[in-house]
C-alpha positions in Angstrom: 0.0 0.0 0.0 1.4 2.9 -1.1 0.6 6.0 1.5 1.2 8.9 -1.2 4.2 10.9 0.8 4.6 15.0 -0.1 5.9 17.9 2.1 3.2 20.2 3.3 3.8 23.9 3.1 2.6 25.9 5.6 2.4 29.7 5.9 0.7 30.7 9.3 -0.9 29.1 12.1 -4.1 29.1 10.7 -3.2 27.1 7.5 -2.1 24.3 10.1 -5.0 24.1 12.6 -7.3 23.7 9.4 -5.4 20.6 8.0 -5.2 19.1 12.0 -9.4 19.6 11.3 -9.2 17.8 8.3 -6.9 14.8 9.6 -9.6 15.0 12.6 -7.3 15.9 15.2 -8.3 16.2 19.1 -9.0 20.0 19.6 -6.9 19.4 22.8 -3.9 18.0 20.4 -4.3 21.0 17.7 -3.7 23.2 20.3 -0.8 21.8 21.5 0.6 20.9 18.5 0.1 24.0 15.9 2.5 26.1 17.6 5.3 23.2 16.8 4.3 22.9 13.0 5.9 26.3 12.4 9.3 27.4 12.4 10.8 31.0 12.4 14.5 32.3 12.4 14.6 35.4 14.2 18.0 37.8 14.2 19.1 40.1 17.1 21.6 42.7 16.3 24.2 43.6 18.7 23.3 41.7 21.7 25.8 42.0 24.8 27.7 38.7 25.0 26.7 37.7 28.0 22.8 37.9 27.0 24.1 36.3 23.5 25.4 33.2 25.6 22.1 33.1 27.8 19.9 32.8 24.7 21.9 30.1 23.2 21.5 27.7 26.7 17.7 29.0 26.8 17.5 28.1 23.1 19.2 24.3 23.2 17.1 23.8 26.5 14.1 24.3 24.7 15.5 21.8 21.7 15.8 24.9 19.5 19.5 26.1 19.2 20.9 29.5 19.0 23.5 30.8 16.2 26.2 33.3 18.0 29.7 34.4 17.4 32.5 31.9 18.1 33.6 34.2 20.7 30.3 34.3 22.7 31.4 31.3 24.6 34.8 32.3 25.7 34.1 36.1 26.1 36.3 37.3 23.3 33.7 39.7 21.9 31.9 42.1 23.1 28.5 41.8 21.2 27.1 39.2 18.6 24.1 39.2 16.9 21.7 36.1 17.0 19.8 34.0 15.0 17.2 32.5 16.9 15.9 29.0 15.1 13.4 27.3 16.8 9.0 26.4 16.9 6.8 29.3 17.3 5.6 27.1 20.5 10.1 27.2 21.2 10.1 31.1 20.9 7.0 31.5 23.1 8.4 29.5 26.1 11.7 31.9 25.5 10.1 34.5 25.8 8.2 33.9 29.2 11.9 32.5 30.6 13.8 35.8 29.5 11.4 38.0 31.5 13.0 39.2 34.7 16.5 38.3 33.7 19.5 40.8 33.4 21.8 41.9 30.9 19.0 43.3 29.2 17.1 40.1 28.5 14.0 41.2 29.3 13.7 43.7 26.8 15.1 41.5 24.5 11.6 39.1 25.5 9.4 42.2 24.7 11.3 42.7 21.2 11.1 38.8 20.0 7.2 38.7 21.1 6.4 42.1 19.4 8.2 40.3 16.1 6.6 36.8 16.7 3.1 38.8 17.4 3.0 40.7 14.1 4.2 37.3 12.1 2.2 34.9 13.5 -1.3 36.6 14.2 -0.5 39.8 12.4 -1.9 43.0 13.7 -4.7 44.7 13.0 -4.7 46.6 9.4 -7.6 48.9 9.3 -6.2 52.1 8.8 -8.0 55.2 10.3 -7.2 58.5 7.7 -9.6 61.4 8.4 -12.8 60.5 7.5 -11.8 57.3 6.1 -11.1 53.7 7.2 -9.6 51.0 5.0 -9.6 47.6 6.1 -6.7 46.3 5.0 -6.9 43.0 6.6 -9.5 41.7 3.4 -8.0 42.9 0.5 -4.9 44.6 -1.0 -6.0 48.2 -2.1 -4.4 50.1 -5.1 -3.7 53.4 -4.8 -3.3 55.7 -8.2 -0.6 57.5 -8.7 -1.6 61.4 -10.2 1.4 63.2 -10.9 1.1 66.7 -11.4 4.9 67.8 -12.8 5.8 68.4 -16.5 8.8 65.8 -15.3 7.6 62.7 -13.8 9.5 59.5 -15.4 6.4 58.4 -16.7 3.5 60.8 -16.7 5.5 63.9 -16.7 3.1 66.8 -18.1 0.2 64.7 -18.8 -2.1 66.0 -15.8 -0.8 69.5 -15.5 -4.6 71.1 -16.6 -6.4 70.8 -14.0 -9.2 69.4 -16.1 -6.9 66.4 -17.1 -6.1 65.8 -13.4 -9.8 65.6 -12.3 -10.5 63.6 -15.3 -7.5 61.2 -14.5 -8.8 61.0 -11.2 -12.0 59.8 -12.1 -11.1 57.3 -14.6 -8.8 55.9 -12.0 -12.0 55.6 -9.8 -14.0 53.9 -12.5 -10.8 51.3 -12.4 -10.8 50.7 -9.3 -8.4 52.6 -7.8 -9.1 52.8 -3.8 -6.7 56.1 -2.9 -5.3 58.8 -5.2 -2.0 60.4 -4.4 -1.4 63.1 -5.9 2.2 64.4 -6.3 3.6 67.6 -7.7 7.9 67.1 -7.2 9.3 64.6 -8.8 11.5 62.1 -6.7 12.5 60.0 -9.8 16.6 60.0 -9.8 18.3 63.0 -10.3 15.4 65.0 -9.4 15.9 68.6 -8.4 13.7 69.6 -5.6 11.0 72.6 -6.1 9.9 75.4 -4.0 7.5 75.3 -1.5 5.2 78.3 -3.2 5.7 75.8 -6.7 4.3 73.0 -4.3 1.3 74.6 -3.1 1.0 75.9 -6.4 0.6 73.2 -8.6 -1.1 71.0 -5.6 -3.9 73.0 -3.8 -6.4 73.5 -6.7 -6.0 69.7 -7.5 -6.3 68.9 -3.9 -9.1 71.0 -3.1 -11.1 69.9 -6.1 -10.9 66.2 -6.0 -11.8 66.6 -2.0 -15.0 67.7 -3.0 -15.6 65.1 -5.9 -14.5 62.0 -5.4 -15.5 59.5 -2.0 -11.9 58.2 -1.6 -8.8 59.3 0.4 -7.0 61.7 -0.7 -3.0 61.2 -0.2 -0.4 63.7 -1.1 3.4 62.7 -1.9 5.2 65.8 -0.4 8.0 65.5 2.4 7.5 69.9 3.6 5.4 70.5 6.7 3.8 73.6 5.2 2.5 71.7 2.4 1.1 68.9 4.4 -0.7 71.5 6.4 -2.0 73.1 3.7 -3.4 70.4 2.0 -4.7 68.4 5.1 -6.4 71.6 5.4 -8.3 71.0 2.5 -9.3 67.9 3.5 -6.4 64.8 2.5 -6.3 61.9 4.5 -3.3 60.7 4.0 0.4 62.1 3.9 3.2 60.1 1.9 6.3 61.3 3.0 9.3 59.5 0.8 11.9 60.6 3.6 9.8 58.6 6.3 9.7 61.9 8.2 13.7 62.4 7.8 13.7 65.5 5.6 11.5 68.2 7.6 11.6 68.2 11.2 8.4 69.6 11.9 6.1 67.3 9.1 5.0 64.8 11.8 4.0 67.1 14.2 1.7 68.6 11.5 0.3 65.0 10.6 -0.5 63.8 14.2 -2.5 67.2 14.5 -4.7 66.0 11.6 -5.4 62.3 12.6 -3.9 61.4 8.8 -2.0 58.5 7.9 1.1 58.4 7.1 3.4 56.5 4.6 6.9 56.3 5.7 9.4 55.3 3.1 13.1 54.6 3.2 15.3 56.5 1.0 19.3 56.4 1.8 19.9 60.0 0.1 17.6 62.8 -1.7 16.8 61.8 -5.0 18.8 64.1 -6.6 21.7 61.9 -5.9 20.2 58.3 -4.1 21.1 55.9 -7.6 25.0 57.4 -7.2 26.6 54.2 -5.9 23.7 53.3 -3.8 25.4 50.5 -1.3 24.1 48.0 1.6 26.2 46.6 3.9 22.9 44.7 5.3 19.8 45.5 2.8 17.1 44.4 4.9 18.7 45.4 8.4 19.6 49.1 7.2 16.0 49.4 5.7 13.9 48.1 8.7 16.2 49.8 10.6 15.0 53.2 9.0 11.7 52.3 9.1 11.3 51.5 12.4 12.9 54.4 13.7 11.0 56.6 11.5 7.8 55.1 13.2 9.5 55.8 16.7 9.5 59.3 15.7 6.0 59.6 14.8 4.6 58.5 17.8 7.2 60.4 20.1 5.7 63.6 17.9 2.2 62.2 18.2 1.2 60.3 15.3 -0.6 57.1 16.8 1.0 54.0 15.8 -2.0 52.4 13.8 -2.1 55.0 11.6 1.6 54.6 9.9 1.7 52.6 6.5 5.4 51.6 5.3 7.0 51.8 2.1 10.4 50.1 1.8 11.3 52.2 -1.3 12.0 50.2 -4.2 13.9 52.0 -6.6 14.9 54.8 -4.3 18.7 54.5 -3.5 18.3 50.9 -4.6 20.5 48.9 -7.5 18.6 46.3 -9.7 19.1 43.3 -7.4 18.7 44.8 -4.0 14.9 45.6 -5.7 14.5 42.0 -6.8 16.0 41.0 -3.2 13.2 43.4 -1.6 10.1 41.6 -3.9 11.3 38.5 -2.8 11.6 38.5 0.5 9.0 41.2 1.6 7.5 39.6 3.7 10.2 40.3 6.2 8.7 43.3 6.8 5.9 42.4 8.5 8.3 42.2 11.8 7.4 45.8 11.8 3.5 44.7 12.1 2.4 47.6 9.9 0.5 47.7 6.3 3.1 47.6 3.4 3.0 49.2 0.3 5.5 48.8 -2.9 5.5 51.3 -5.1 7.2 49.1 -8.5 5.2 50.8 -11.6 7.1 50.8 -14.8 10.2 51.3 -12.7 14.0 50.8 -14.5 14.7 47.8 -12.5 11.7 46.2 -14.7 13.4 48.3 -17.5 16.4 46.7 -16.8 15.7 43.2 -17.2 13.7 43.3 -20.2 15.7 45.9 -21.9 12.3 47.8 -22.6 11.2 51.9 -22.1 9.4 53.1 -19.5 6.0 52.5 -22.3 6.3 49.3 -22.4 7.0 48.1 -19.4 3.2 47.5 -18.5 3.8 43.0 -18.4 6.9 43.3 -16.3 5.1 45.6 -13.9 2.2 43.3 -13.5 4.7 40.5 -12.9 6.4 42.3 -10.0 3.1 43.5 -8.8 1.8 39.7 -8.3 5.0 39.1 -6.4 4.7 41.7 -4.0 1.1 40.6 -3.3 1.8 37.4 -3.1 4.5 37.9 -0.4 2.6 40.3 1.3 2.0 43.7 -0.1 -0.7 45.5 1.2 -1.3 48.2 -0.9 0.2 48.9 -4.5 0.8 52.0 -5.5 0.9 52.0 -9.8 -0.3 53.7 -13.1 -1.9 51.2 -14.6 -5.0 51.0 -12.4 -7.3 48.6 -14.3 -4.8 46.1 -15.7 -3.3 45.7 -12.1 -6.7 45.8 -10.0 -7.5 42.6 -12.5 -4.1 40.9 -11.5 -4.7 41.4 -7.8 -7.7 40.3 -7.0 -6.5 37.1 -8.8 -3.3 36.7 -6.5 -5.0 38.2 -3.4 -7.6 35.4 -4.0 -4.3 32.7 -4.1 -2.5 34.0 -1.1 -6.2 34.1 1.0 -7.5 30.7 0.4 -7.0 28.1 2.8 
């Protein structure tokens, strides 16, 4: 009798407990045995030796094991950082056996639940803007992109009227666009900034108008305090800020005093000069790095924490494989328990591979665009509204079934 062997692949906790159901499993035994079905590697930067060495013995006790610097055990350096590799049932019982401990451990038990919390139950996405909630948890949203510069790398000059903008706007509606956001600087490479009068300028009748006529949210790409004021004001929900609140001191002040969301991107330079060189000693660490403390000053300025939405920046300061390193692996990111957005429409790295223009670039986008929602990409931000929303709702419909 053959007995039809194959290795099961499972995502989350809840894709286990469902196949226990099927088998029939004791209620009793699926609770004690999903948490062992999973396993996570979870790395530590820079932990004090003696805390390095503690979580290796905690680790092996628990029969998950520990990866440290050679000189952890004999004292010979001063810090290490850790790879934790063990059961999400493993990492639980750490945490409970680190609290109370020195050398720092229990914090160290706050930080590994936070992580283990956002990647195994996920946080809450609903997203509170203004007058607007999105619920985030269902289904990815797409927000059009409305650029309103005569130098954009793709629509450069094409909504400058503002009768073309308000039309654009509403076609993207019809598509099935979710947000608009509306930029008037470009930040493609090599960019020179703009004043703030040319911001408000080009922005504020755009803004003002498509407040009134359209039933969406409203986000505006600008990193300058007085033009997030200004156009909160008129009534946008949300603020995307490419500097992740690095570039103007005073811009999250201004957006916790609106109730707005907020997305925070990473960028490694201004764009005038981010694709010079652009290098990583540890892609993923220096960008979550970024990202989390950008968060950390939002809510120390009084942004609340559920309403920050992060962007990891492909294409900003980024070389052709660190992008392709970022789609695959995005789902890293949810350590920061946040919504994420990926902004890869007709971008050069897409350019790149297929040797095509920025026009014809449409397939390649729609390629990267099922990768990032398949791996965990909340909300797309693109061009192509209709062709995209069709792609999506095909891969979110994959990545939800169980």
């Amino acid at each position: 009798m053959r007995h039809n062997p194959r290795i099961e692949i499972f995502r989350d906790e809840i894709e286990v407990i469902k196949e226990m159901e099927r088998i029939g499993v004791d209620p009793h035994g699926i609770e004690s045995m999903a948490p062992k079905a999973l396993f996570y590697t979870i790395k530590l930067e820079g932990v004090e030796s003696p805390a390095a060495n503690i979580l290796k013995q905690e680790m092996l006790s628990l029969d998950g094991d520990a990866a440290v610097a050679r000189g952890v055990i004999d004292h010979s350096v001063d810090q290490s950082d850790v790879l934790l590799i063990g059961s999400v049932k493993n990492l639980r019982r750490l945490i409970q056996k680190l609290k109370n401990q020195p050398f720092g451990l229990d914090t160290i038990s706050q930080e590994i639940e936070d992580v283990l919390t956002n990647v195994t139950e996920g946080r809450d996405l609903t997203l509170s803007c203004g007058k607007y909630t999105l619920d985030l948890n269902k289904r990815v949203h797409i927000m059009g992109i409305l650029n309103i510069t005569p130098d954009s790398f793709y629509d450069g000059g094409r909504f400058l009227r503002l009768e073309d903008a308000l039309s654009g706007a509403e076609d993207m509606v019809k598509e099935g666009a979710d947000i608009i956001d509306i930029g008037s600087e470009s930040s493609r490479p090599g960019a020179d900034p703009i004043s703030v009068d040319e911001e408000l300028r080009r922005i504020l009748p755009v803004v003002k108008a498509l407040v009134r006529k359209l039933d969406i949210p409203i986000s505006v790409d600008t990193y300058k305090s007085p033009v997030a004021k200004a156009v909160l004001d008129e009534g946008a929900s949300i603020i995307n800020d490419i500097s992740g609140l690095k570039f103007d001191e005073d811009i999250a002040g201004v957006i916790a005093g609106y109730d707005a969301g907020v997305v925070i991107m990473h960028i490694p330079d201004r764009p005038k000069t981010m694709q010079e060189n652009p290098h990583y000693e540890s892609l993923f660490s220096e960008i979550i790095s970024y990202l989390r403390s950008s968060i950390e000053k939002g809510i120390a300025n009084g942004i609340k924490p559920d309403k920050f939405i992060i962007d990891p920046g492909i294409g900003f300061g980024k070389r052709k494989g660190d992008n392709l390193q970022i789609l695959k692996n995005l789902s890293e990111f949810k350590s920061l328990g946040r919504p994420l957005l990926i902004g890869i429409s007709r971008k050069s790295f897409i350019g790149e591979i297929l040797n095509l223009p920025v026009e014809e670039r449409l397939e390649g986008t729609l390629a990267a665009s099922a990768v990032g929602v398949l791996n965990g990409a909340n909300i797309l931000r693109v061009h192509d509204i209709r062709e995209v929303s069709r792609v999506v709702r095909i891969v979110d419909a994959i990545r939800r079934e169980v």
